[in-house]
C-alpha positions in Angstrom: 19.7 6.9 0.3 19.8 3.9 2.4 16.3 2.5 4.4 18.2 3.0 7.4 18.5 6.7 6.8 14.7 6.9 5.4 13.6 5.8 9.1 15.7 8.1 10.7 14.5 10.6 8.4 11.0 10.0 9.1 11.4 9.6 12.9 14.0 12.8 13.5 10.9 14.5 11.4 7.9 13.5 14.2 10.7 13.9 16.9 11.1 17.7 15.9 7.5 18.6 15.2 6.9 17.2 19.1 9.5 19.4 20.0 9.2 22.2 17.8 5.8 22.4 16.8 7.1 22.8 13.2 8.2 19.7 10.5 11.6 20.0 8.7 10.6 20.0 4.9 12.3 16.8 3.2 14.6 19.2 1.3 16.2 21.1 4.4 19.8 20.8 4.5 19.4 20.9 8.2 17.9 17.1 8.3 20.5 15.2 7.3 22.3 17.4 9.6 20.4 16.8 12.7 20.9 13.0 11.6 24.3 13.1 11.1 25.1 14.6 14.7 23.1 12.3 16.5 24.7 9.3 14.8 28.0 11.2 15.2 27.2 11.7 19.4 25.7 7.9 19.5 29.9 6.9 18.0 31.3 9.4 20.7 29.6 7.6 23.4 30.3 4.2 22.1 34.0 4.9 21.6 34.8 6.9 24.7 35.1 4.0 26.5 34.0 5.4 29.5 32.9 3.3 32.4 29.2 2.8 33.4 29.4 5.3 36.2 30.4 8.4 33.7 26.8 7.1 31.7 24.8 8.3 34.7 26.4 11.6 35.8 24.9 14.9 34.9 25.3 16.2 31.5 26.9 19.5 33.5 29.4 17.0 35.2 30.9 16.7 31.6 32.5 20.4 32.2 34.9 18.7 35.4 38.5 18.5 34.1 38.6 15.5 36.0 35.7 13.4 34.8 37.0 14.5 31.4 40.4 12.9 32.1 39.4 10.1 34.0 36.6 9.1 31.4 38.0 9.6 27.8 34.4 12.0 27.2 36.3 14.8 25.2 34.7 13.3 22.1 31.3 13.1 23.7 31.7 16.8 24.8 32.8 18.1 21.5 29.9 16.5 20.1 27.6 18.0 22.6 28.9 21.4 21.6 28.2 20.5 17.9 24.6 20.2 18.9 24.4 23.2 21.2 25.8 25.2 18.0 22.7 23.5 15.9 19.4 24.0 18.7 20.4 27.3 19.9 19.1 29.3 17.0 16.0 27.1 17.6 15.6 27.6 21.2 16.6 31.3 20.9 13.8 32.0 17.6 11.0 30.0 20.1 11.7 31.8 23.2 11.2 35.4 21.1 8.0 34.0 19.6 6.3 31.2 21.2 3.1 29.8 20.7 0.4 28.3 22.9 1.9 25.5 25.1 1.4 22.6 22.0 5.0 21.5 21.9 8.0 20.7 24.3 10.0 23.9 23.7 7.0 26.5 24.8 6.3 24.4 27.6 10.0 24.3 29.0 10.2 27.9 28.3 7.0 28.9 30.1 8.5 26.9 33.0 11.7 28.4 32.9 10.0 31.9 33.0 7.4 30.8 36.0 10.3 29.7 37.9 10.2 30.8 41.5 14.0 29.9 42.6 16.4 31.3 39.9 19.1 28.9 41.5 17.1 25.5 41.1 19.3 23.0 39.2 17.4 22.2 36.2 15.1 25.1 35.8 17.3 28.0 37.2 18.8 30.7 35.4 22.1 29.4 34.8 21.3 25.6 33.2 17.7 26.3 32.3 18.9 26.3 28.5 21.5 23.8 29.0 18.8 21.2 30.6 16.5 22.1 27.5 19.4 21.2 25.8 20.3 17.8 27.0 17.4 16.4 27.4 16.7 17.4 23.7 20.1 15.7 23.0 18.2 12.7 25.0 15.2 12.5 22.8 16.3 12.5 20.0 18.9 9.9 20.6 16.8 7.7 22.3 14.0 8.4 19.8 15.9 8.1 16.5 17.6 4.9 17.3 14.9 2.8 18.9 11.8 4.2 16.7 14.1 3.7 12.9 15.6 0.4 14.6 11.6 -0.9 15.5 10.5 0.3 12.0 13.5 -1.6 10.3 12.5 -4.7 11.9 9.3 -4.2 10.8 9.9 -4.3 7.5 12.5 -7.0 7.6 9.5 -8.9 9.0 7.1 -8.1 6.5 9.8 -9.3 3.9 10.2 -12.5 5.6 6.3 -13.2 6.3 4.4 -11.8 3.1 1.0 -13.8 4.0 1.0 -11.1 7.0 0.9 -8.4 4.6 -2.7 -7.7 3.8 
């Protein structure tokens, strides 16, 4: 296993128990999994070529036929799904038995269930579970890539400046 993949390990790990409230064991086949379909999402988006507008539409904008068609974000969608298919037993197993508001998931769901107007956009009914989605999707993009990248440059640093190591 490459460093590169050790970070990612590491930080996907932290990422999840934040999220979760629970840590992957090392061994889960689900890790490298996670990993693999956010690098997998991270190639859709650089290779879709879409233009900078499409970046900062709503991840529900992504079912228009015509943003789909105009944009070249078919590969970006169909990795979306991929990562739908891999949370949803996660969300649906912490919704039935959630704990006492220490991680991101019982939080979103207690605000999903203490939400006054069914039809609000992010918190309604219909894309309460698909907002939990995506901005799970944005974490863990954001988090993996950034957090292994800074830790990878820390220790390319360290290699280059052993006096600093104490």
């Amino acid at each position: 296993m490459d460093i590169h993949s050790t970070a990612c390990i590491s930080t996907i790990n932290a990422l999840w128990a934040i999220v979760t409230g629970e840590r992957f064991q090392l061994e889960d086949p689900n890790l490298p999994k996670i990993i693999e379909l956010i690098r997998d999402y991270i190639k859709a988006l650089s290779a879709s070529g879409s233009s900078p507008l499409t970046e900062f539409l709503p991840m529900s904008a992504l079912k228009w036929p015509v943003v789909d068609s105009l944009s070249g974000l078919k590969a970006t969608k169909t990795m979306m799904d991929s990562f739908i298919k891999f949370v949803d037993p996660y969300l649906d197993g912490k919704r039935l038995c959630r704990g006492n508001n220490d991680n991101l998931m019982d939080l979103m769901f207690n605000e999903l269930e203490n939400k006054k107007d069914q039809t609000d956009s992010c918190f309604g009914k219909t894309f309460g579970k698909f907002t939990m989605t995506s901005t799970l999707l944005d974490l863990f993009v954001a988090g993996m890539e950034t957090t292994s990248s800074s830790v990878l440059m820390l220790i390319l640093q360290l290699v280059h400046h052993p006096e600093l190591q104490a």
